[in-house]
FIDRENKOL-73339 format. One record per atom (N, C-alpha, C): x negated, y, z; atom name. Coordinates in pm, whole numbers, plus 50000, padded with zeros to 5 digits. Atoms other than C-alpha are relative to their C-alpha. Example, Ala and Ser with C-alpha at 12.3 -4.5 7.8 and 13.67 -1.06 7.14 Angstrom:
<pts>
X = 49911&Y = 49881&Z = 50000&atome = N
X = 48770&Y = 49550&Z = 50780&atome = CA
X = 49910&Y = 50120&Z = 50000&atome = C
X = 50082&Y = 49881&Z = 49994&atome = N
X = 48633&Y = 49894&Z = 50714&atome = CA
X = 50077&Y = 50109&Z = 50073&atome = C
</pts>
This chain:
<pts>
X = 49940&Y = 49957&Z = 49876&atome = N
X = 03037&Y = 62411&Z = 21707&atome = CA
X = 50145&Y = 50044&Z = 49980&atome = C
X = 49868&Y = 49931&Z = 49989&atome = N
X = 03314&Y = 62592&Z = 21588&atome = CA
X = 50116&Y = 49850&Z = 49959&atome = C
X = 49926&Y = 50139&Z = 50031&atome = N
X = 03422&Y = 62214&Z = 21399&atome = CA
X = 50024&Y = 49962&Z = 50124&atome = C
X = 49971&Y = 50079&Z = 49879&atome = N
X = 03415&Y = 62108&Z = 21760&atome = CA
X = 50110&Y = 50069&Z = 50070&atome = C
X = 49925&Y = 49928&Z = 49951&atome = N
X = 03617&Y = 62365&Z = 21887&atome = CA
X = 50131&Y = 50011&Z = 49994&atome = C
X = 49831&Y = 50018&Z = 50056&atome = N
X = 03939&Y = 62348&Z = 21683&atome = CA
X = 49994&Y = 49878&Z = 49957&atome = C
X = 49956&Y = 50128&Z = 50070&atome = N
X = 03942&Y = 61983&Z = 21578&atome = CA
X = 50130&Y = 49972&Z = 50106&atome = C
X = 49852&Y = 50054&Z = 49973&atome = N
X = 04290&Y = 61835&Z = 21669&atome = CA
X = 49962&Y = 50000&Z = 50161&atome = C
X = 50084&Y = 50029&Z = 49896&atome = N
X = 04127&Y = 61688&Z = 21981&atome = CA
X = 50055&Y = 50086&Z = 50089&atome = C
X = 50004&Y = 49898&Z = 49902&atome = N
X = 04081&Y = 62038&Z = 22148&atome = CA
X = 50097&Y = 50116&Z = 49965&atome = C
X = 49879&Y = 49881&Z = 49993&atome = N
X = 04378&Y = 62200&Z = 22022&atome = CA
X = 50029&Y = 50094&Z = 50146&atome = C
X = 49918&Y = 49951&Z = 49905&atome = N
X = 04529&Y = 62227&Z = 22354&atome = CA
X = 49848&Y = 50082&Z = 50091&atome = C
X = 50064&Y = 49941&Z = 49893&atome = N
X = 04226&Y = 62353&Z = 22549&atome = CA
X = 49923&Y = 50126&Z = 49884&atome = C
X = 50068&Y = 49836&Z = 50087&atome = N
X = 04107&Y = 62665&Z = 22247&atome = CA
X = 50113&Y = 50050&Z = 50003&atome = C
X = 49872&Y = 49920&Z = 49967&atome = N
X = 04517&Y = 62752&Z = 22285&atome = CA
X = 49976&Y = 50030&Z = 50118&atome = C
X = 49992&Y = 49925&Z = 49890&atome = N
X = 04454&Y = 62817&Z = 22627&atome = CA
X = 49891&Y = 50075&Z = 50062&atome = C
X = 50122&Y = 49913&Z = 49986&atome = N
X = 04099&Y = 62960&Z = 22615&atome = CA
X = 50017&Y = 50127&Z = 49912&atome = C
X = 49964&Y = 49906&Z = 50080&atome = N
X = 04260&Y = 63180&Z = 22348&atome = CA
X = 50108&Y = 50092&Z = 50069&atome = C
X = 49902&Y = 49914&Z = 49922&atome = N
X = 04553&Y = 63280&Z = 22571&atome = CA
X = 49933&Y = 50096&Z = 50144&atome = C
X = 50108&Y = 49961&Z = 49891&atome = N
X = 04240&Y = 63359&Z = 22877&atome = CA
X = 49944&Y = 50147&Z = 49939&atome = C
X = 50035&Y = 49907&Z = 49997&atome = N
X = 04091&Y = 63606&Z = 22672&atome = CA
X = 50127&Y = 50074&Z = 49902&atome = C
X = 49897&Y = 49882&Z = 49958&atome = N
X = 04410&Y = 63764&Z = 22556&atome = CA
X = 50102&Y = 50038&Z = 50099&atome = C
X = 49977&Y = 49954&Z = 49851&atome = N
X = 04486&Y = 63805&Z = 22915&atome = CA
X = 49916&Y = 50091&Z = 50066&atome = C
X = 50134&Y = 49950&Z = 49989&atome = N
X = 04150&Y = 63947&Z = 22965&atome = CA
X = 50006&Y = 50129&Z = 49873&atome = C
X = 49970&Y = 49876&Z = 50109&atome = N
X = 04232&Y = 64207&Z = 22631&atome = CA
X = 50106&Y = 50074&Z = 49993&atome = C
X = 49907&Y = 49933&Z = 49963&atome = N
X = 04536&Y = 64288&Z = 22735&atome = CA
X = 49924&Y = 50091&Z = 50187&atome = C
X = 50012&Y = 49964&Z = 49839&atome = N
X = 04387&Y = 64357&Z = 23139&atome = CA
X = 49929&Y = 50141&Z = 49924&atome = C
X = 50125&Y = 49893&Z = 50044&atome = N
X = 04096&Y = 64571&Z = 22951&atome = CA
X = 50079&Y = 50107&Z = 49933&atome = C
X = 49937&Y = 49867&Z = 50071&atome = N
X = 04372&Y = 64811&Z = 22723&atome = CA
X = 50061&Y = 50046&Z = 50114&atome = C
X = 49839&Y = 49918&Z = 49899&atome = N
X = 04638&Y = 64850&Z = 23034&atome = CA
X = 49829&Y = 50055&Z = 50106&atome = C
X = 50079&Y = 49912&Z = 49879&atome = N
X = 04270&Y = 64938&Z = 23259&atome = CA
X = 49941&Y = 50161&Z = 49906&atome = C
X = 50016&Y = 49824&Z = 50086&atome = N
X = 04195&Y = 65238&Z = 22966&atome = CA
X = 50128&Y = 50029&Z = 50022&atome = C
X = 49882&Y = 49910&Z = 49989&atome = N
X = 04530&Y = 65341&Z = 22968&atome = CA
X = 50026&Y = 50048&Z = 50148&atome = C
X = 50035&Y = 49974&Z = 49836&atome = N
X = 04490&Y = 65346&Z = 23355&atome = CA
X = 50120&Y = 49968&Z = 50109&atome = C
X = 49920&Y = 50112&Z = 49919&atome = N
X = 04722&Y = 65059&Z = 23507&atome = CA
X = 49944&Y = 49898&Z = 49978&atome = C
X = 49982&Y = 50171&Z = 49965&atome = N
X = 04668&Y = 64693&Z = 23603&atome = CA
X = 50091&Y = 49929&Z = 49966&atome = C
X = 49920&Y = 50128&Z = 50001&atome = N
X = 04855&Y = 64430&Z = 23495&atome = CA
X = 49952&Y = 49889&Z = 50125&atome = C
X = 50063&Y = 50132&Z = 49907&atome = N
X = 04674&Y = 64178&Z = 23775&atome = CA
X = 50154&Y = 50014&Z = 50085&atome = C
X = 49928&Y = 49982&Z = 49915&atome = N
X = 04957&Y = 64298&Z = 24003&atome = CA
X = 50116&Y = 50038&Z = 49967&atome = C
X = 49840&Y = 49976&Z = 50065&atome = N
X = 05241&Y = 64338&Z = 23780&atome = CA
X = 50069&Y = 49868&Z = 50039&atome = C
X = 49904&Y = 50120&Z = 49975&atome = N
X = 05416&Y = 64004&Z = 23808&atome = CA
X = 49960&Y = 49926&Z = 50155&atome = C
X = 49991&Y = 50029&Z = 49849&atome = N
X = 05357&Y = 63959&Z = 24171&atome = CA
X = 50033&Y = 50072&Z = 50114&atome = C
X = 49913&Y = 49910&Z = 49966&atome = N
X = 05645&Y = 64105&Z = 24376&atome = CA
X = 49988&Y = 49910&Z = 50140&atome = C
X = 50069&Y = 50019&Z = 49886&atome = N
X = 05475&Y = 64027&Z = 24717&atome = CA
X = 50136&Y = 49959&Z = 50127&atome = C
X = 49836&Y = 50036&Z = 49891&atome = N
X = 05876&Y = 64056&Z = 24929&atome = CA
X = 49980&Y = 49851&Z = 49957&atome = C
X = 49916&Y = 50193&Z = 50064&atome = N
X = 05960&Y = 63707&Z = 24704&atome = CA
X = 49912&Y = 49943&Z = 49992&atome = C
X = 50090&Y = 50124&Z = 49964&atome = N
X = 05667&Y = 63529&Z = 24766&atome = CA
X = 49960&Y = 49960&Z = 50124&atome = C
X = 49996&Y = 50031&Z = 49895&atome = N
X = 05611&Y = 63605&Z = 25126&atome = CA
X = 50123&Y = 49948&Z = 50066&atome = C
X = 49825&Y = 50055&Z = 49886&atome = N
X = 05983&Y = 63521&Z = 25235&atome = CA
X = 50006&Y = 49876&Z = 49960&atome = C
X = 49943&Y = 50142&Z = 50018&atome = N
X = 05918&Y = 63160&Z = 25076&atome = CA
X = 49904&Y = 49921&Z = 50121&atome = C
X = 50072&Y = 50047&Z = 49938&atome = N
X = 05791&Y = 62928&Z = 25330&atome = CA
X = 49972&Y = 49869&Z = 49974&atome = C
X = 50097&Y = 50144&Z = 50061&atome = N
X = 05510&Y = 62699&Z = 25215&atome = CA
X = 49952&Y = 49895&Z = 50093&atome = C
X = 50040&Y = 50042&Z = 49906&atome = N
X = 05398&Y = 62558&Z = 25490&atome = CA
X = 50086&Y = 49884&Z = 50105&atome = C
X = 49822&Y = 50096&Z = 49903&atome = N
X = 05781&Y = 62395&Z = 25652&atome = CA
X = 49999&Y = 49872&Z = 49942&atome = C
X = 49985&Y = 50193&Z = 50005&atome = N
X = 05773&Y = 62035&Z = 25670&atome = CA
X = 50154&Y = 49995&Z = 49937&atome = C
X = 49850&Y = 49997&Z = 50076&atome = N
X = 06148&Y = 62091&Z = 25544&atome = CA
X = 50009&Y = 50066&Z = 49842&atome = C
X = 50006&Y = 49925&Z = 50110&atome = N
X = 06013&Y = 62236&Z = 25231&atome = CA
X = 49976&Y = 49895&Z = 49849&atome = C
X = 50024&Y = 50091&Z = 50084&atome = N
X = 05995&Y = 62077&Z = 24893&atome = CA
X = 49894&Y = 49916&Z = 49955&atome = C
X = 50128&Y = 50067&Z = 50041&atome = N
X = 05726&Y = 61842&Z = 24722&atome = CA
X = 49908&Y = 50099&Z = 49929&atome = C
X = 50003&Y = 49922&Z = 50075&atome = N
X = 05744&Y = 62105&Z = 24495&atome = CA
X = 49882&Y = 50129&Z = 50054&atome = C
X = 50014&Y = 49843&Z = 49928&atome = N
X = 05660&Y = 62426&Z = 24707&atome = CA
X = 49847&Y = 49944&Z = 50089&atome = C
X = 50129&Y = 50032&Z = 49945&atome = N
X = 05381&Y = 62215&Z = 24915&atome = CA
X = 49921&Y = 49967&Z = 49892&atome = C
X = 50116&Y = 50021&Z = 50143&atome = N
X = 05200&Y = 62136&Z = 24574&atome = CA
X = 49959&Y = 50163&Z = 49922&atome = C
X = 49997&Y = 49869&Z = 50021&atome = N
X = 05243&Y = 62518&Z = 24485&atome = CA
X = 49902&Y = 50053&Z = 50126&atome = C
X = 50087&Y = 49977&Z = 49890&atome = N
X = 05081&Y = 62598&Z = 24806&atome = CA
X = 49876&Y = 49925&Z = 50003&atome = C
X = 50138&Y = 50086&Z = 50004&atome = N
X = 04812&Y = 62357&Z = 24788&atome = CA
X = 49913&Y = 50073&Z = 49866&atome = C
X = 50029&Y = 49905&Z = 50065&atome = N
X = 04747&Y = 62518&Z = 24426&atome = CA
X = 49944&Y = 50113&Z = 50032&atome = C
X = 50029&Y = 49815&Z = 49937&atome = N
X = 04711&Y = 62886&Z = 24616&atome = CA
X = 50069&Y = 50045&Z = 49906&atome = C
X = 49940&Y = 49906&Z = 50070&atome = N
X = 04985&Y = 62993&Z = 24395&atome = CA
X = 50099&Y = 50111&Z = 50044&atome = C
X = 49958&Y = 49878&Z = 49906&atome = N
X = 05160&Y = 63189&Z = 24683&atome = CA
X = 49885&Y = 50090&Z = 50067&atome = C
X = 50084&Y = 49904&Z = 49987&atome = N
X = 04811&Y = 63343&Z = 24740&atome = CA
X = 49954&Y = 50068&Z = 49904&atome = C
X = 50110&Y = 49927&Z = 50093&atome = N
X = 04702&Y = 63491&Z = 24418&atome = CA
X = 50127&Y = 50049&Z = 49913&atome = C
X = 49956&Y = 49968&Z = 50080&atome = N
X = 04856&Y = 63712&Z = 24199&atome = CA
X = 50069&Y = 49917&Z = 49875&atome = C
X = 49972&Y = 50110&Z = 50110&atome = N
X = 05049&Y = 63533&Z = 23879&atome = CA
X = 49885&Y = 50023&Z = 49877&atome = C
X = 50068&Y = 50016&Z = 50103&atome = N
X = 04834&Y = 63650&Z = 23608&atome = CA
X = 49847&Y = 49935&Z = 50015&atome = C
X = 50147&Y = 50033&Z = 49962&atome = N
X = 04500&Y = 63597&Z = 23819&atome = CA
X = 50013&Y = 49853&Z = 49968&atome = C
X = 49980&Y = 50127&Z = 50023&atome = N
X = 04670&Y = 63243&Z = 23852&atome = CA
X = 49972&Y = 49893&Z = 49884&atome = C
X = 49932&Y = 50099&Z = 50117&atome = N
X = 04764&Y = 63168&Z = 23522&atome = CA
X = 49843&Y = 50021&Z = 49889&atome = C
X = 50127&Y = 50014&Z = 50040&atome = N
X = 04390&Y = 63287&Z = 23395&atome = CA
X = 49940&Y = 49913&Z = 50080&atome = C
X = 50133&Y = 50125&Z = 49976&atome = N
X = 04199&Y = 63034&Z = 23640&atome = CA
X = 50116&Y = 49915&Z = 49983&atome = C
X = 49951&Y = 50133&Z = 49992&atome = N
X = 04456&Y = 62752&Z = 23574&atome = CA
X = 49937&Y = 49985&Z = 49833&atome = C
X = 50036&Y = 50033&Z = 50146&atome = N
X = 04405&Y = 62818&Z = 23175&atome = CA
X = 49827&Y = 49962&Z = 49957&atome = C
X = 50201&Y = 49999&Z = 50053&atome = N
X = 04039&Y = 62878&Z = 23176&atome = CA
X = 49928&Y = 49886&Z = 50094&atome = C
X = 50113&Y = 50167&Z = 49966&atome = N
X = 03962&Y = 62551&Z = 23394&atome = CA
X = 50064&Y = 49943&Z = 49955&atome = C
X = 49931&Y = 50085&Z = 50102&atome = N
X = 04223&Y = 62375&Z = 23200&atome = CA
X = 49898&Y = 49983&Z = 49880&atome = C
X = 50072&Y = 49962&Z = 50123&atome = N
X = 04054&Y = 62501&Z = 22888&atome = CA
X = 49854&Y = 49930&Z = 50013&atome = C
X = 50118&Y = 50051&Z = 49997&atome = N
X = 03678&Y = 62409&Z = 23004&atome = CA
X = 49960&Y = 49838&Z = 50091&atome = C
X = 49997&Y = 50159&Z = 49968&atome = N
X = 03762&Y = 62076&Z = 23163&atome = CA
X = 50025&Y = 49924&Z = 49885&atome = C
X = 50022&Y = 50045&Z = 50140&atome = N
X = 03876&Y = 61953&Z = 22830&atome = CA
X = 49880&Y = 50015&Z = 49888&atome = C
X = 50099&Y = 49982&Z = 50093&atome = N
X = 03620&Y = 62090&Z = 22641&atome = CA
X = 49865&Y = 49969&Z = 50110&atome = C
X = 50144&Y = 50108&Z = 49920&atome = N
X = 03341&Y = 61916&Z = 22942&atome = CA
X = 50051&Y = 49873&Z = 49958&atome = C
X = 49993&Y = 50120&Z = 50022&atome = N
X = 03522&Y = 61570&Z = 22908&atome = CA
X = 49998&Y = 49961&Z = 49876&atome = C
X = 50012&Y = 50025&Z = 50130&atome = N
X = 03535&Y = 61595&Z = 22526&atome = CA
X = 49847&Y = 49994&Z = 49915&atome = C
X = 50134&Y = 49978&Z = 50066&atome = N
X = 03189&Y = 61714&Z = 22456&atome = CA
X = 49887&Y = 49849&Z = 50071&atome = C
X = 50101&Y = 50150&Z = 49966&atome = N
X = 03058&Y = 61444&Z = 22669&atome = CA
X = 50016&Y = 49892&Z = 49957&atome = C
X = 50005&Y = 50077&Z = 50093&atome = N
X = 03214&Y = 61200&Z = 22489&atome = CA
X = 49987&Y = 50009&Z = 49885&atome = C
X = 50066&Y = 49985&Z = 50122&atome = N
X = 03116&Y = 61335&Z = 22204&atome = CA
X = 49835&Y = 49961&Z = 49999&atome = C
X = 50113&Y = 49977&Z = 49966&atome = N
X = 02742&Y = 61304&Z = 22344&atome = CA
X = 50006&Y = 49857&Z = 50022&atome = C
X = 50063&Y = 50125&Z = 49960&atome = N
X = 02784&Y = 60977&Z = 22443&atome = CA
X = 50079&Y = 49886&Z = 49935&atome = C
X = 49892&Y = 50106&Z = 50056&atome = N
X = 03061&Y = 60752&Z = 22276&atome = CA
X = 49992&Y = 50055&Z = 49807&atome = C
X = 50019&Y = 50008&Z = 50163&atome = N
X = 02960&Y = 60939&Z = 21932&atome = CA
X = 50163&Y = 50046&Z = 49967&atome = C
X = 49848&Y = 49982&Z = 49989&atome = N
X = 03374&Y = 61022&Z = 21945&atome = CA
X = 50091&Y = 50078&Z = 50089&atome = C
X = 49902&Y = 49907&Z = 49875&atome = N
X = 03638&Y = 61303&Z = 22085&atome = CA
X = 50125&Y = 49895&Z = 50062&atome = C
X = 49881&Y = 49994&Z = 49915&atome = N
X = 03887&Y = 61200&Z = 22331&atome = CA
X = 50125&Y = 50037&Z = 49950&atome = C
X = 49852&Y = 50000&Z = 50034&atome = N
X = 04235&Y = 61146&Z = 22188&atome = CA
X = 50088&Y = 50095&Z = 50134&atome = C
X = 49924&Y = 49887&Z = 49927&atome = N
X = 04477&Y = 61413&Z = 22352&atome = CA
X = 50070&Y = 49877&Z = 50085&atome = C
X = 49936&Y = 50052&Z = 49853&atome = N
X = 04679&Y = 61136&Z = 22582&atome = CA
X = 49888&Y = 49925&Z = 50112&atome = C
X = 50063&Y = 50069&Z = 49942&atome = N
X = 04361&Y = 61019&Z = 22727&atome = CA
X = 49923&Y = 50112&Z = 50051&atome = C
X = 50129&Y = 49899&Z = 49980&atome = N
X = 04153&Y = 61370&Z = 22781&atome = CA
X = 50130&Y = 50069&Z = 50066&atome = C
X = 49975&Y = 49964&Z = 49957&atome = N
X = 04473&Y = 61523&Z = 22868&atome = CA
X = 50042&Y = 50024&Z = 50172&atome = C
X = 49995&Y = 50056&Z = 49907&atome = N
X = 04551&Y = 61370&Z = 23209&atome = CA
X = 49868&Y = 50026&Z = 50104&atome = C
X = 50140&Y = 49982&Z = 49908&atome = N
X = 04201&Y = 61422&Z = 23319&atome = CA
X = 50000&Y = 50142&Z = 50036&atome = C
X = 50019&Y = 49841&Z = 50028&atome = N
X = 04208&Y = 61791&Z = 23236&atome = CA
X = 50061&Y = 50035&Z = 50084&atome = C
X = 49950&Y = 49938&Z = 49910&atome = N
X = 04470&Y = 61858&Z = 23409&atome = CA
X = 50012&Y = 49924&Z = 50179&atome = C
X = 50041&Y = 49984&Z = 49814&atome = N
X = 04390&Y = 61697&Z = 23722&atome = CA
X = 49870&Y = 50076&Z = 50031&atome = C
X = 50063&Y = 49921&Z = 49985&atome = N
X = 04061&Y = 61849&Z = 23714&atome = CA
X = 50047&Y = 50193&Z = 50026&atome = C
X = 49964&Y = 49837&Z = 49963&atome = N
X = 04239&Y = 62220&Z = 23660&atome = CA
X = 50066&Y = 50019&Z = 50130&atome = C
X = 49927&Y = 50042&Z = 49913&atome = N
X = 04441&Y = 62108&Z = 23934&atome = CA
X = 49871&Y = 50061&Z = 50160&atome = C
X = 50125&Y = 49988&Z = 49905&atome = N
X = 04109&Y = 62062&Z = 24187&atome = CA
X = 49952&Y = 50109&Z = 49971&atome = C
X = 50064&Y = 49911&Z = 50018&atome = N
X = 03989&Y = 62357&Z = 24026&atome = CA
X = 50058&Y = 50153&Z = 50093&atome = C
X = 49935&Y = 49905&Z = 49914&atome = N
X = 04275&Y = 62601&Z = 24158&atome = CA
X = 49980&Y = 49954&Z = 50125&atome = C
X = 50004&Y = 50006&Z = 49825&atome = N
X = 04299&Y = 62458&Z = 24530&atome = CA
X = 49874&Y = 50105&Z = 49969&atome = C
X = 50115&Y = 49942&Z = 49937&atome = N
X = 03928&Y = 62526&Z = 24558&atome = CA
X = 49924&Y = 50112&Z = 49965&atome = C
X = 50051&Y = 49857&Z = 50085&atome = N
X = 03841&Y = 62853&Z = 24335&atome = CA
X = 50092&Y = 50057&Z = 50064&atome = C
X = 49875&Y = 49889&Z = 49945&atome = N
X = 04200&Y = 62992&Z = 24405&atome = CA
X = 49994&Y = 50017&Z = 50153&atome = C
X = 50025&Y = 49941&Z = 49943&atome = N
X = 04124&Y = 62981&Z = 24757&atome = CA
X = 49915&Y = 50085&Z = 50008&atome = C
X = 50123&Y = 49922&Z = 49993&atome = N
X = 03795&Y = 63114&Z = 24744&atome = CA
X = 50049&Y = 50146&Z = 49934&atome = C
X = 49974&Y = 49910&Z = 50099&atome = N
X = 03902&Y = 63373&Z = 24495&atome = CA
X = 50149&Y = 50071&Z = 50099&atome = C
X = 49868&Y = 49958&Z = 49911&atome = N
X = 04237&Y = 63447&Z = 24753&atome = CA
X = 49978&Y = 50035&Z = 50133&atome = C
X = 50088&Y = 49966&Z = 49880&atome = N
X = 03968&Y = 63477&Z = 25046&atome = CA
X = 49988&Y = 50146&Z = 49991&atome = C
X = 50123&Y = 49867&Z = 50070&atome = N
X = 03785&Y = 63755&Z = 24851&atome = CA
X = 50153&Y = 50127&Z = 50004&atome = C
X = 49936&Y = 49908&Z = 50039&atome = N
X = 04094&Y = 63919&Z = 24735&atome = CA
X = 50090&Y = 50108&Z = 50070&atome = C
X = 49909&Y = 49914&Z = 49947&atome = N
X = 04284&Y = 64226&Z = 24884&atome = CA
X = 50123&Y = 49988&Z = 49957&atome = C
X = 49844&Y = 50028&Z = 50081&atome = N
X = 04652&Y = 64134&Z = 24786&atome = CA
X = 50061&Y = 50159&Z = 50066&atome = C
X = 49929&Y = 49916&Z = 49921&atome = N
X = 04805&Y = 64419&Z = 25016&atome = CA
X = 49958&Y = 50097&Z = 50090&atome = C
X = 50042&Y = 49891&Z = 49925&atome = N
X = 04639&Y = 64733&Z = 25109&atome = CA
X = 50050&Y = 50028&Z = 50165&atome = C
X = 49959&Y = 49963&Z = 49849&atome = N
X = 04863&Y = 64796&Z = 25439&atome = CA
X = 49976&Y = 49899&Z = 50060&atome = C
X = 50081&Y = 50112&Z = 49860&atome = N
X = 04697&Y = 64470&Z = 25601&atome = CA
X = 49851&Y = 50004&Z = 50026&atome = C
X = 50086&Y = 49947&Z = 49984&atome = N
X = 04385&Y = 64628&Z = 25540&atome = CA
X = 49958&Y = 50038&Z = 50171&atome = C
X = 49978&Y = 49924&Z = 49868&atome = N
X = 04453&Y = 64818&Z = 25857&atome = CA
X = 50092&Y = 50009&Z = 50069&atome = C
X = 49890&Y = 50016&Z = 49901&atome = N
X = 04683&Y = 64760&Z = 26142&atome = CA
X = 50060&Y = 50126&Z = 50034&atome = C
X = 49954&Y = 49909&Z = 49967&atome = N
X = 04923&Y = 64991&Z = 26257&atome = CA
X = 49938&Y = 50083&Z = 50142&atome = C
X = 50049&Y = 49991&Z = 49848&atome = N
X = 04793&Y = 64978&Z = 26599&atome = CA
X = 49864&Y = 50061&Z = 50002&atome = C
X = 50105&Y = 49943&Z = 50055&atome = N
X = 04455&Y = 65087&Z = 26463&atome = CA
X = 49971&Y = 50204&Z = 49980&atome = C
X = 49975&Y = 49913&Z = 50028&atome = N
X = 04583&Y = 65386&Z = 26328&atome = CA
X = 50056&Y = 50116&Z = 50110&atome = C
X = 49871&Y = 49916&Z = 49909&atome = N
X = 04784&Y = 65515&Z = 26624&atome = CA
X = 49864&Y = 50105&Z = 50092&atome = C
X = 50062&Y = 49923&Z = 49941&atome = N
X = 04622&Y = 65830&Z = 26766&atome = CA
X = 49870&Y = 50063&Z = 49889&atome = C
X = 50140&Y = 49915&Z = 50068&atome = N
X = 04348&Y = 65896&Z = 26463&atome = CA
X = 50068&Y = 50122&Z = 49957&atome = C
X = 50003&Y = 49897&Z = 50096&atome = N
X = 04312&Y = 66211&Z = 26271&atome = CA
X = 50015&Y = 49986&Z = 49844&atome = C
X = 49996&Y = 50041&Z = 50123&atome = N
X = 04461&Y = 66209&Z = 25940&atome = CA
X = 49898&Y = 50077&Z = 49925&atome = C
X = 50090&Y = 49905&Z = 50110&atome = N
X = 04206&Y = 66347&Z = 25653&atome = CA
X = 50093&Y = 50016&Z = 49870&atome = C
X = 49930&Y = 50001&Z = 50106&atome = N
X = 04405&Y = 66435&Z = 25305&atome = CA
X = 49879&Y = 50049&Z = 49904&atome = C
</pts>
């Protein structure tokens, strides 16, 4: 297993299952020390003032949007892009290992991988951008508020 793991092959997808859980070991020291990183590199002004959605907008910025990378935090991001990167290579490799008797040369497994991680963000990163609270004050409308009793 572990021969399967690091052979040349799957370099690129145990570098980025390796970078997942030290994203995940870094989240776990900064939550004892008693901060988040999830919400450090996502400065909420400069992502809402870009507009994804404008037919006048780049190829670029509508493929970013399709992603959900203006809905999700960057680190949340950059853990589900690595960790379905990471386990799409290591599904299309093991199966040809299972069935062709042979790993998947890196210009032929790579291409797949990453369109798979690709399909993986749209449809996780929404789901996962559904779920998520990005911004406490949309929690609750202003208009909501007007006339209650504060509690402290």
């Amino acid at each position: 297993m572990v021969d399967f793991l690091l052979s040349q092959e799957n370099l690129p997808y145990a570098i980025s299952l390796g970078l997942v859980l030290l994203f995940g070991l870094l989240e776990t020291l900064s939550l004892v020390i008693g901060a988040s990183l999830v919400g450090l590199l996502h400065p909420a002004e400069v992502v809402d003032n870009i507009e994804f959605s404008n037919k006048n907008s780049s190829v670029m910025l509508s493929f970013a949007s399709w992603l959900s990378m203006n809905r999700l935090p960057v680190l949340l991001w950059f853990a589900l892009a690595l960790l379905s990167f990471s386990m799409a290579g290591f599904v299309i490799n093991a199966v040809s290992m299972r069935w062709l008797l042979v790993l998947q040369p890196q210009l032929v497994s790579l291409p797949f991988a990453l369109f798979l991680m690709a399909l993986s963000c749209n449809y996780f990163g929404a789901a996962i951008a559904d779920r998520l609270q990005r911004n406490i004050s949309n929690v609750i409308s202003i208009e909501d508020l007007n006339g209650s009793v504060a509690k402290l």
